[in-house]
C-alpha positions in Angstrom: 0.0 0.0 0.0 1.4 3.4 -1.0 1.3 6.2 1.4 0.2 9.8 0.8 3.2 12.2 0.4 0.1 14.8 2.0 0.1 15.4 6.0 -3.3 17.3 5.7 -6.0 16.6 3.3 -9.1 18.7 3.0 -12.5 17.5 1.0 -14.6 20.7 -0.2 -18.1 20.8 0.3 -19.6 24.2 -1.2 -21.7 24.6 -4.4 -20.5 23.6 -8.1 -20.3 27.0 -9.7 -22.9 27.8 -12.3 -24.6 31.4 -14.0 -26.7 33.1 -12.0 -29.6 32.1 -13.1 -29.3 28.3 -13.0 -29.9 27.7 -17.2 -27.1 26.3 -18.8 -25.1 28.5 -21.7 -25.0 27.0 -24.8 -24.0 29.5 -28.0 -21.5 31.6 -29.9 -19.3 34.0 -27.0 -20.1 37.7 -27.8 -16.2 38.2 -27.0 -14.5 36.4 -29.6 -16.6 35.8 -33.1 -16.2 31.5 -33.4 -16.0 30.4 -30.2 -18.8 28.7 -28.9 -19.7 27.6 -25.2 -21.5 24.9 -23.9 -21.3 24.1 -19.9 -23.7 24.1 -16.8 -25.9 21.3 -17.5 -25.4 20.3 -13.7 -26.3 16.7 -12.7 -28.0 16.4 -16.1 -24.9 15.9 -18.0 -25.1 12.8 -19.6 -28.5 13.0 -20.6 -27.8 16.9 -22.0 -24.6 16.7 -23.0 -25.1 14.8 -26.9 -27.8 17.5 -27.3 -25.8 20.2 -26.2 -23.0 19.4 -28.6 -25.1 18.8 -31.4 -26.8 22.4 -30.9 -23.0 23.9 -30.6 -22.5 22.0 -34.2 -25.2 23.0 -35.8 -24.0 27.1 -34.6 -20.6 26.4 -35.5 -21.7 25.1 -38.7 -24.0 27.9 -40.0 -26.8 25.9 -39.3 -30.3 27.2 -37.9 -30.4 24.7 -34.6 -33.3 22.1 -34.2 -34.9 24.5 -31.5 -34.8 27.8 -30.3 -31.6 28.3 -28.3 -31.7 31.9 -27.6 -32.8 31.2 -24.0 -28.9 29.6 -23.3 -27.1 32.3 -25.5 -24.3 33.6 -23.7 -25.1 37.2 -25.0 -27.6 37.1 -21.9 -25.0 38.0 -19.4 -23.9 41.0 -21.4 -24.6 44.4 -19.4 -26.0 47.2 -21.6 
């Protein structure tokens, strides 16, 4: 058995961070034109995640996505 190099270990126990208002960001970042952000799905992951990077593809691509995603656009942080 190998021992731990570490004297003190510490576990964390606060909340995952996520945007304010708890809806995941999926779209094109208003800061730099062609890069494109999907992350926040919480637990939901693995059920959201082929979905998410299908919409991201369809952005990246030109494409018009398969639903509205306008409610997940980064843009919605943007002040002013």
């Amino acid at each position: 058995m190998r021992r731990s190099r570490f004297k003190h270990k510490t576990e964390w126990m606060g909340h995952r961070p996520a945007p304010t208002d708890s809806i995941p960001v999926i779209g094109e970042w208003p800061v730099i034109r062609g890069a494109f952000l999907g992350f926040s799905h919480h637990r939901v992951i693995l059920t959201s995640g082929p979905k998410n990077v299908r919409v991201l593809a369809q952005l990246a691509s030109g494409w018009i996505p398969t639903f509205d995603a306008s409610p997940y656009a980064p843009s919605r942080f943007r002040s002013g």
